[in-house]
DOKETI-870846 format. One line per 10 residues: number of its first residue (from 1); their letters; for each residue x, y, z of N, C-alpha, C, O. Coordinates in steps of 0.02 Angstrom, whole numbers, always signed. Layout:
NUM> A> X/Y/Z/X/Y/Z/X/Y/Z/X/Y/Z | ...
END
This chain:
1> XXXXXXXXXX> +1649/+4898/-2243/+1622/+4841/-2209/+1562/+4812/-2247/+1548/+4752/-2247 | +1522/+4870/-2284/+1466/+4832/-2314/+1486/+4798/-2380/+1451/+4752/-2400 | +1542/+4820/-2418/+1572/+4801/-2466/+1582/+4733/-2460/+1566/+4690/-2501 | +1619/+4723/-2391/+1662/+4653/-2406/+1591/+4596/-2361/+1590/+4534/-2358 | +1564/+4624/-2345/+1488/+4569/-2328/+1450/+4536/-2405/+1437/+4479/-2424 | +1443/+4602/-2433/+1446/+4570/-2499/+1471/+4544/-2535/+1434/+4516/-2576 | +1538/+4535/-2543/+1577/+4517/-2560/+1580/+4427/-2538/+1579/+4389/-2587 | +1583/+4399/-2478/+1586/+4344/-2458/+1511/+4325/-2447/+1501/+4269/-2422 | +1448/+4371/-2463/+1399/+4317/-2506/+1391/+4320/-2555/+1337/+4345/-2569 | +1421/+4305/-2595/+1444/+4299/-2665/+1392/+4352/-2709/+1344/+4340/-2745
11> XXXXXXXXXX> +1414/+4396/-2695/+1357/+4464/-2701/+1373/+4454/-2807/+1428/+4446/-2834 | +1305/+4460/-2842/+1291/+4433/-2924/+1279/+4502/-2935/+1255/+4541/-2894 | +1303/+4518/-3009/+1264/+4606/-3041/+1184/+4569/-3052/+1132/+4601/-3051 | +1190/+4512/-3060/+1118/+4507/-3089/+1063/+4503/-3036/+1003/+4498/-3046 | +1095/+4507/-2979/+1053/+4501/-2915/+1049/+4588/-2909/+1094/+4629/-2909 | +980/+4595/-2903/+952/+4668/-2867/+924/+4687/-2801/+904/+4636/-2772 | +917/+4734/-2770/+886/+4735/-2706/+895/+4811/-2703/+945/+4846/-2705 | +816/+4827/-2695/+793/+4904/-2674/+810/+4943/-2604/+812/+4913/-2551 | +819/+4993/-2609/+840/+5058/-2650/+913/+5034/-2646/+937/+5001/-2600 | +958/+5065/-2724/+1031/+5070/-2747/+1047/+5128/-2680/+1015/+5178/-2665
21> XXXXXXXXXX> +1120/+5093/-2645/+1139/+5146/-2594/+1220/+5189/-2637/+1248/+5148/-2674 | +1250/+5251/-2634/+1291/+5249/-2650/+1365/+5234/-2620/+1369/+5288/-2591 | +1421/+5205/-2606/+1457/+5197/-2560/+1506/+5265/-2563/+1520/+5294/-2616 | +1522/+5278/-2520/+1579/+5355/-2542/+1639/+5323/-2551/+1655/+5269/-2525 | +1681/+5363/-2597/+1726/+5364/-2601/+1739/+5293/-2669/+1795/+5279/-2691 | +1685/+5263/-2687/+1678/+5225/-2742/+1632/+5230/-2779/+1573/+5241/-2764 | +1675/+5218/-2878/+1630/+5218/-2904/+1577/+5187/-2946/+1558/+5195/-3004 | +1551/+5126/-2870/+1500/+5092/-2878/+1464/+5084/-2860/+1469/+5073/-2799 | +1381/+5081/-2894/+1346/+5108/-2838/+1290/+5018/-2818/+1260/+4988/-2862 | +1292/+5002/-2768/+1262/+4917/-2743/+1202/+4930/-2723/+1197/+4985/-2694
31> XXXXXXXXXX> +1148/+4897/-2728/+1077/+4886/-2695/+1077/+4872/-2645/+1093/+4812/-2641 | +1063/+4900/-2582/+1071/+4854/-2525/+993/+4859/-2508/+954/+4902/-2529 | +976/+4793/-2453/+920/+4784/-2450/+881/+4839/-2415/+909/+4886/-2388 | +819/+4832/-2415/+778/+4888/-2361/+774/+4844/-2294/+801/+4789/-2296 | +743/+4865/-2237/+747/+4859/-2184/+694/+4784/-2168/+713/+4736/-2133 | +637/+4787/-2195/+590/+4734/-2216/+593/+4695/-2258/+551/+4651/-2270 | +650/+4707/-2292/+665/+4648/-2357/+726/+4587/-2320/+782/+4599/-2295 | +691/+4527/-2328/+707/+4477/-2303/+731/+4424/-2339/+763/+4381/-2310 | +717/+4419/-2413/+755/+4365/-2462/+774/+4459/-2531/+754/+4516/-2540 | +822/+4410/-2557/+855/+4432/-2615/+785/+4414/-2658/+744/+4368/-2654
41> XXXXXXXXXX> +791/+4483/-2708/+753/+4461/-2780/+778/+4475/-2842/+823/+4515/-2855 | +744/+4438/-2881/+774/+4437/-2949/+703/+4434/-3024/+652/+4401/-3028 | +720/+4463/-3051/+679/+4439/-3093/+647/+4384/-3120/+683/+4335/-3109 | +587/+4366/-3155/+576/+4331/-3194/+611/+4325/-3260/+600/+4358/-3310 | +663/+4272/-3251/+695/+4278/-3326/+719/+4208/-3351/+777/+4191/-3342 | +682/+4175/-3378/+691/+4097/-3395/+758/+4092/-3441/+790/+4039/-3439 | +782/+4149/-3484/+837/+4142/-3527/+921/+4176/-3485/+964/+4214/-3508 | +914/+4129/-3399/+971/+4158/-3380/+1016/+4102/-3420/+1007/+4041/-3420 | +1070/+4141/-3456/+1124/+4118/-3491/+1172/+4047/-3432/+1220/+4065/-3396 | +1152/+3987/-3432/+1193/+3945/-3389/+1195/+3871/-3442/+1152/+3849/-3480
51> XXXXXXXXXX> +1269/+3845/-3424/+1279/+3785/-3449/+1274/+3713/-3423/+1317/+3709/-3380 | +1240/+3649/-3428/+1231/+3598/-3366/+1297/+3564/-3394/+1315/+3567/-3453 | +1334/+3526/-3335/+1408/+3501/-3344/+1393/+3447/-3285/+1354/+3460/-3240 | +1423/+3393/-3289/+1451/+3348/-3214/+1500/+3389/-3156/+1530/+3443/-3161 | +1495/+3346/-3104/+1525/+3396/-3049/+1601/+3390/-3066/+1623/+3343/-3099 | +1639/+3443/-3041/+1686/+3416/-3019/+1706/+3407/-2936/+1671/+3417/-2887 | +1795/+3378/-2941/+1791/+3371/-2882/+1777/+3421/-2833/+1737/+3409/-2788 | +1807/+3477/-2837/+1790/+3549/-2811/+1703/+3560/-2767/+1691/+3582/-2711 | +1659/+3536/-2816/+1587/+3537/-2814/+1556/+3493/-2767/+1496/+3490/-2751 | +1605/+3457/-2747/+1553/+3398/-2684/+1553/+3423/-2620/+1518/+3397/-2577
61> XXXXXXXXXX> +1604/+3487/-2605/+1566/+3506/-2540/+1516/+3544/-2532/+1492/+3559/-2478 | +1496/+3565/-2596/+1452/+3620/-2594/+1381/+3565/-2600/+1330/+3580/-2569 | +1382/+3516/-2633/+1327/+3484/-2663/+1305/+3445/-2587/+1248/+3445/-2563 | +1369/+3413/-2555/+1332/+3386/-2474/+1301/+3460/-2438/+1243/+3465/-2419 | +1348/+3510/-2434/+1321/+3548/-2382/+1267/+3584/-2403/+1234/+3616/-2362 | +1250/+3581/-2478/+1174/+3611/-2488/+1117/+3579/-2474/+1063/+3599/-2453 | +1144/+3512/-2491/+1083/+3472/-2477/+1066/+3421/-2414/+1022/+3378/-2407 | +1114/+3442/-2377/+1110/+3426/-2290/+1055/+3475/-2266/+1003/+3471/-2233 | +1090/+3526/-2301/+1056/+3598/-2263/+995/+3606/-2261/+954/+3604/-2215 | +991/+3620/-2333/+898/+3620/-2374/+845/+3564/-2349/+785/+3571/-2359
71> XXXXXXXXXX> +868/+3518/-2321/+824/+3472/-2331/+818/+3443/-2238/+793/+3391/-2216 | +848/+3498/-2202/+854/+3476/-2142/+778/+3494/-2118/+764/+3457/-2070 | +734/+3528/-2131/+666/+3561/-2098/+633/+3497/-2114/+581/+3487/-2082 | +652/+3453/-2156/+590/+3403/-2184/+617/+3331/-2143/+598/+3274/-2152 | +658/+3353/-2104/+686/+3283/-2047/+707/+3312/-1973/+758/+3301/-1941 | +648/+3353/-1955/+667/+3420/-1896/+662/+3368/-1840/+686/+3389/-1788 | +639/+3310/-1836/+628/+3269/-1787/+677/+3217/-1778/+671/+3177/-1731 | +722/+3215/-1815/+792/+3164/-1840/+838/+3228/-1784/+840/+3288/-1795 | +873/+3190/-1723/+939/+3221/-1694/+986/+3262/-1727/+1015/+3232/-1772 | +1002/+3315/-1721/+1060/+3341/-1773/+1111/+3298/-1793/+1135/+3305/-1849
81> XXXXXXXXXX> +1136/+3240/-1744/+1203/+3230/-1757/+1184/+3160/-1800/+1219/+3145/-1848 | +1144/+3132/-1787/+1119/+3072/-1843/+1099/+3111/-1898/+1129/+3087/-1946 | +1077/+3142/-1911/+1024/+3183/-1964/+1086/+3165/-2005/+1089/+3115/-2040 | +1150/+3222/-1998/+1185/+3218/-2028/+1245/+3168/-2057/+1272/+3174/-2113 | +1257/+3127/-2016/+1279/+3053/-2019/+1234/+3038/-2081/+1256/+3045/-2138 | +1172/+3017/-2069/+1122/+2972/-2128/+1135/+3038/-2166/+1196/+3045/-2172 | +1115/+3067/-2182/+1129/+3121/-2255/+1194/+3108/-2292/+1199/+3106/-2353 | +1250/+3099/-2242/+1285/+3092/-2276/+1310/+3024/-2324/+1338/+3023/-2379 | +1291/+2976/-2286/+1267/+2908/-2320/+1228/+2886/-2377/+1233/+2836/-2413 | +1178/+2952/-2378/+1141/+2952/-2410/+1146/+2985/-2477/+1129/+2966/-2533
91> XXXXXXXXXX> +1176/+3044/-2453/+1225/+3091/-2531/+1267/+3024/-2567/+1254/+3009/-2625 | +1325/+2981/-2525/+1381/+2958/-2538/+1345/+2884/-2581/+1375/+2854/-2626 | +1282/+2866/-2557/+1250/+2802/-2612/+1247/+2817/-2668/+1270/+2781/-2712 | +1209/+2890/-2681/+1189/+2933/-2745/+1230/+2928/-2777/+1224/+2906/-2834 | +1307/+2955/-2742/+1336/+2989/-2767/+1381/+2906/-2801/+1415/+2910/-2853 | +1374/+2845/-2767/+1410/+2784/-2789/+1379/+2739/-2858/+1402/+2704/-2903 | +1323/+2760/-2837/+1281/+2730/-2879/+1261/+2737/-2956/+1247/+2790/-2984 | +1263/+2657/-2992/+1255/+2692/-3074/+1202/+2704/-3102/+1190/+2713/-3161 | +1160/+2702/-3044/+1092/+2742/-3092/+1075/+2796/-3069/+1026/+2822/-3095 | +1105/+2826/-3021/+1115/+2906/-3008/+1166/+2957/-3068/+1219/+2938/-3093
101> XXXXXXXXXX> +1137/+3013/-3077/+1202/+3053/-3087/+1186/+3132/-3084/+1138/+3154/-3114 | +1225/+3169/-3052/+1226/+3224/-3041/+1229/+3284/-3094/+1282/+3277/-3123 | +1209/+3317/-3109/+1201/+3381/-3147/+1202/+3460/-3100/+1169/+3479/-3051 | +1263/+3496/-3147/+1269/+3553/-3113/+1260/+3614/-3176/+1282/+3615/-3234 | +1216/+3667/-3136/+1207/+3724/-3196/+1242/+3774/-3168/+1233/+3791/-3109 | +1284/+3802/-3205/+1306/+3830/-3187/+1315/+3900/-3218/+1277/+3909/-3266 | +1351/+3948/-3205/+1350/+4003/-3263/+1401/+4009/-3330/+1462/+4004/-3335 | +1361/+4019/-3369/+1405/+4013/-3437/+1471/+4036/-3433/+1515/+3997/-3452 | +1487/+4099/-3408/+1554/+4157/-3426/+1565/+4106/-3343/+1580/+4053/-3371 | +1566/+4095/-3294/+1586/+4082/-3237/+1562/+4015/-3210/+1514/+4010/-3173
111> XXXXXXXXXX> +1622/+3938/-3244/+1578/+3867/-3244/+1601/+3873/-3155/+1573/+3826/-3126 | +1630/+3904/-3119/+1644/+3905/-3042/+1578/+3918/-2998/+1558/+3883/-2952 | +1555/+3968/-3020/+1483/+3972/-3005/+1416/+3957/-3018/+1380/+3973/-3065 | +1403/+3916/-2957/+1341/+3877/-2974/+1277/+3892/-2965/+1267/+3901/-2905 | +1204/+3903/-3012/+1160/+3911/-2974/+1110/+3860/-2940/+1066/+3873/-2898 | +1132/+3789/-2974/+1091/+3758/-2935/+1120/+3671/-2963/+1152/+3662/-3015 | +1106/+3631/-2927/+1117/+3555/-2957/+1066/+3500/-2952/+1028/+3510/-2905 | +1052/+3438/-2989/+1005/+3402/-2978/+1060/+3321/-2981/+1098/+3298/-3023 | +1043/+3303/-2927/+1030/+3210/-2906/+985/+3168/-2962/+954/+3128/-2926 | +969/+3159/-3013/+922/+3126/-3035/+934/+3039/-3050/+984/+3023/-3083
121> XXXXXXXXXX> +887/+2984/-3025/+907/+2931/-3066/+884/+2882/-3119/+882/+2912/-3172 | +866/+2823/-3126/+848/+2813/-3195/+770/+2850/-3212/+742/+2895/-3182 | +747/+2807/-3278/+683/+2871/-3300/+646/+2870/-3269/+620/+2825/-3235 | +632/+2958/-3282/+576/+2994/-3226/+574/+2989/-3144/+527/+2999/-3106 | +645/+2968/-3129/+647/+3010/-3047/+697/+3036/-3034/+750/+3005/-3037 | +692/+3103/-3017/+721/+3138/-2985/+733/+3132/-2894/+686/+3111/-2860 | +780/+3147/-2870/+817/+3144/-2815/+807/+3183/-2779/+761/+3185/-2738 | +851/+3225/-2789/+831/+3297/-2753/+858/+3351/-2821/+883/+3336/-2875 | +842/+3418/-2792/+855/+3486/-2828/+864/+3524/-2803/+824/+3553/-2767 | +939/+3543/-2815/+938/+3622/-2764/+953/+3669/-2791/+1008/+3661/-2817
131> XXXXXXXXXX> +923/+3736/-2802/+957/+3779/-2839/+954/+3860/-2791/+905/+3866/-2754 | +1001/+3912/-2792/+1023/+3956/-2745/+962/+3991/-2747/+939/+4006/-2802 | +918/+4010/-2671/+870/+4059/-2679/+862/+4123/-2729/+802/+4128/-2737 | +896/+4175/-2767/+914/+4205/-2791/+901/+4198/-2851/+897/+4248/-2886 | +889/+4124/-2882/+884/+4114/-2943/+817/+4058/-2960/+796/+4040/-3015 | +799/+4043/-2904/+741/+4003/-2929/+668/+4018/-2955/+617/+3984/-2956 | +680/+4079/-2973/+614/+4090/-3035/+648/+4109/-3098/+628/+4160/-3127 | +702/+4072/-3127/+737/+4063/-3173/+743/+4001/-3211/+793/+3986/-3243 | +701/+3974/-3208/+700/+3912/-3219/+746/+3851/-3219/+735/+3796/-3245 | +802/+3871/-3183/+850/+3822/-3161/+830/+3747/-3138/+873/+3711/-3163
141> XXXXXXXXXX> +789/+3712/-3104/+777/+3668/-3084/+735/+3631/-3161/+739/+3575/-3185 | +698/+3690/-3182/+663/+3654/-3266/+730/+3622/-3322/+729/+3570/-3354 | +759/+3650/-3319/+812/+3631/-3355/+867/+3585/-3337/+909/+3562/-3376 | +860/+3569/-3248/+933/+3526/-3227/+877/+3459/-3246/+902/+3406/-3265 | +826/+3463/-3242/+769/+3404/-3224/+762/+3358/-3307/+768/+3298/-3319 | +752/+3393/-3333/+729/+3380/-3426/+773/+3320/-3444/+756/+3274/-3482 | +831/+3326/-3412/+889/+3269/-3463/+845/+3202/-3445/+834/+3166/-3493 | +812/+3174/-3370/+811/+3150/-3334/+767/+3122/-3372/+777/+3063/-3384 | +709/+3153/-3400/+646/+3137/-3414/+644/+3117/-3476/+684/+3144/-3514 | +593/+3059/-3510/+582/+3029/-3547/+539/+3048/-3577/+505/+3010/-3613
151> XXXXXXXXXX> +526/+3120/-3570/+456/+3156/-3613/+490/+3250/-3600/+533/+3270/-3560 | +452/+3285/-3647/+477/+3357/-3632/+431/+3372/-3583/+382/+3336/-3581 | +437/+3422/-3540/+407/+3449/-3482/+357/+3509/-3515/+307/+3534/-3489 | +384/+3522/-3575/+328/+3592/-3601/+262/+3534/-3652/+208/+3558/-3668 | +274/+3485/-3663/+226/+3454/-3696/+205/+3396/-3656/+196/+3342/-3685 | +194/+3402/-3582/+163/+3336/-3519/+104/+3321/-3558/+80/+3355/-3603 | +86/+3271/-3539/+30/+3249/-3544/-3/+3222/-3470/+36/+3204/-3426 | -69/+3219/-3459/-98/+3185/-3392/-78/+3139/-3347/-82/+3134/-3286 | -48/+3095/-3406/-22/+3032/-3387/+24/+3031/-3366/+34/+2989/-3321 | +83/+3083/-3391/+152/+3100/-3340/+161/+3090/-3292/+131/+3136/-3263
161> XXXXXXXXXX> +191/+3052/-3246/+237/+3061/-3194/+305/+3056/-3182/+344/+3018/-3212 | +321/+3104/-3127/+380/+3115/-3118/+377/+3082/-3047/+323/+3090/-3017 | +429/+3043/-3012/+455/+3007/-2967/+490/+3038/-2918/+550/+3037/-2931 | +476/+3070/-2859/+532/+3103/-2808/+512/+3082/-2742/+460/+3074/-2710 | +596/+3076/-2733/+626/+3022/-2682/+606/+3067/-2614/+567/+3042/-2574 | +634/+3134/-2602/+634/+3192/-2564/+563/+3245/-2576/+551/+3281/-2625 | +514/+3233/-2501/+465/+3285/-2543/+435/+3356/-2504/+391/+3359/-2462 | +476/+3410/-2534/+495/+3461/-2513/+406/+3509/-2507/+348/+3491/-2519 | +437/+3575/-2480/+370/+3617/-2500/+379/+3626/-2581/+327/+3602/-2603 | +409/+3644/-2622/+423/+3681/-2683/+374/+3604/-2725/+337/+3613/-2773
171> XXXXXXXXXX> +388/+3528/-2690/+348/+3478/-2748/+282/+3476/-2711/+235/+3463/-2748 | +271/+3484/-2657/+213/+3508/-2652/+166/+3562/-2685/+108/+3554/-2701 | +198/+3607/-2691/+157/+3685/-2745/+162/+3655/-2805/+109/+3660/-2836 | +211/+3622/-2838/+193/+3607/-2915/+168/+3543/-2906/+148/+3520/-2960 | +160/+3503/-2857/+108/+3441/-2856/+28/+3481/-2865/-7/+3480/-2916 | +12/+3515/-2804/-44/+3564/-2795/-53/+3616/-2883/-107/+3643/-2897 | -6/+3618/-2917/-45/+3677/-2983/-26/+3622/-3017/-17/+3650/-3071 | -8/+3546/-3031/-18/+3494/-3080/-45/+3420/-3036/-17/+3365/-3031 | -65/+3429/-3028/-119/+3361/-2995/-81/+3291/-3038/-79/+3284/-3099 | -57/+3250/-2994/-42/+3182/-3036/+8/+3174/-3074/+18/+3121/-3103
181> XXXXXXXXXX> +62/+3245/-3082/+106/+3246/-3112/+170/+3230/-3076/+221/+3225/-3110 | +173/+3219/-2997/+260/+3223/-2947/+217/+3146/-2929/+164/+3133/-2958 | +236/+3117/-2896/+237/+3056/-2855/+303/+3047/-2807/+359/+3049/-2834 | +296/+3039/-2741/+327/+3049/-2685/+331/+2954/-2689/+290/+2911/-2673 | +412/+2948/-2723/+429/+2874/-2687/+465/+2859/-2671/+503/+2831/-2711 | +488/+2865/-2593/+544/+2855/-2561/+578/+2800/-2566/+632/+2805/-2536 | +568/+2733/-2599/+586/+2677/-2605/+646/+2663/-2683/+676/+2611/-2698 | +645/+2723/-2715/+673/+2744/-2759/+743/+2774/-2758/+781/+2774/-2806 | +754/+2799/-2699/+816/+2852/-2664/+894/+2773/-2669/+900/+2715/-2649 | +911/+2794/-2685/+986/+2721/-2688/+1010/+2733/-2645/+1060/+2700/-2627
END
């Protein structure tokens, strides 16, 4: 039973979680979480091996229902059943539109599995970003973001800004440790 729980959350070798339990009668042995452990962790490892590609068709239910999902706490006052109506309107402009275009990273040996995708549209704004809890101190979002931008992100300068349509806690903390670098402009979103 604990096998196949893992199993249908797409349980990763590269994903860890303390203490390794052994299962009987197999010989493999899985991390399962402790009793107080409440998110998955993973290392710090900026060189996870992933390739960025366009979606395919396969990839658009995952890309609405991530980013319905993710982004529902930041419209907690929007009705559920409109919330999702306008979201979806709102994916489907992005997704019509020619100065939008979608980027998916995915894993090198496995382009089926995704860890995260970015909305971005013309220079220097980004849309939204979503990438799987599990992997976001991997630098996945640094890398879906870069194509977007009209300057490298390891050589900013002061003057930099970046443009976002959606403004989450995560552009808040890197607004807060880069001052003047995100700009929140909703008038930008297609």
């Amino acid at each position: 039973m604990i096998l196949l729980g893992f199993l249908l959350m797409g349980f990763d070798n590269d994903v860890y979680i303390d203490p390794p339990i052994r299962i009987p009668g197999g010989p493999k042995t899985l991390d399962l979480p402790t009793q107080n452990s409440t998110t998955l962790k993973t290392p710090k490892r900026p060189h996870l091996p992933l390739i960025l590609r366009s979606p395919e068709e396969s990839d658009w239910n995952y890309i609405y229902d991530s980013w319905k999902r993710s982004y529902r706490e930041y419209e907690a006052w929007v009705e559920p059943h409109h919330y999702y109506l306008q979201m979806a309107d709102r994916i489907d402009r992005a997704k019509r539109s020619k100065d939008t275009s979608f980027i998916i990273a995915c894993d090198k040996d496995d382009p089926n599995f995704i860890f995260g995708w970015a909305c971005i549209g013309r220079k220097d704004v980004v849309i939204y970003v979503f990438v799987r809890q599990s992997f976001r101190h991997a630098e996945v979002a640094r890398r879906l973001i870069q194509p977007a931008l009209s300057f490298s992100l390891d050589s900013m300068s002061r003057e930099t800004t970046i443009a976002c349509t959606h403004w989450t806690r995560a552009c808040e903390k890197i607004g807060r440790a880069n001052p003047g670098l995100l700009l929140y402009e909703p008038s930008k979103n297609p």
